[in-house]
N, C-alpha and C positions, 0 to 999 in steps of 0.2 A: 168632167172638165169644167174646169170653172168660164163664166163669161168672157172675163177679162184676158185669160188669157188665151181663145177665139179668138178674140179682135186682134190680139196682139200678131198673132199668125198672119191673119189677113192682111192685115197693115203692112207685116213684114213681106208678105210676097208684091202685095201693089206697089212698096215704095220701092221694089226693086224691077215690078215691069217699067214705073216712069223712068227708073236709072237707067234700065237698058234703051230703052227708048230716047232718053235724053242724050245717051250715050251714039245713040246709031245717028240723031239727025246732026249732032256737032262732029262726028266725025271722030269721036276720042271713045278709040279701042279699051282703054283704060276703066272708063266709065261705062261702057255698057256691059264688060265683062263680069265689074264687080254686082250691076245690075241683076245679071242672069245669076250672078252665086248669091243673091239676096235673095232673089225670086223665088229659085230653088227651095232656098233652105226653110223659105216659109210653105212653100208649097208640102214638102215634104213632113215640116211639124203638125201642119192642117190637116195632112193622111192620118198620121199617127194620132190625131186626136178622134177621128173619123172609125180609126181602126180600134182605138181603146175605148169606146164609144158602144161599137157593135155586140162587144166583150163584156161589156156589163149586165147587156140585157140576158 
C-alpha cells in the first residue's frame, strides 16, 4: 500500500472525528453524524489496508 494513500485514510477518519465533534459541541445532529460516517469510513479503509498488509508477507 502506497504511503499516500495511508495518510489519506488517516486524514479521512481524523477529519471526521473533528466533525463529529464539532458536530456534538454546536449542537447540530446533522454534522456530527456525517462526522461519525467519515470517521467510519476511514477507520474501516485503514483496516483494510492493515489486513492487506498482513497478506502480503
Amino acid at each position: 500500500m502506497k504511503f499516500e494513500d495511508r495518510l489519506a485514510h488517516r486524514v479521512q477518519a481524523t477529519r471526521g472525528s473533528v466533525k463529529k465533534f464539532l458536530g456534538r459541541a454546536t449542537g447540530n445532529p446533522r454534522l456530527e453524524a456525517e462526522g461519525r460516517r467519515e470517521q467510519g469510513r476511514g477507520n474501516v479503509k485503514r483496516a483494510a489496508d492493515k489486513l492487506r498488509d498482513a497478506f502480503k508477507r
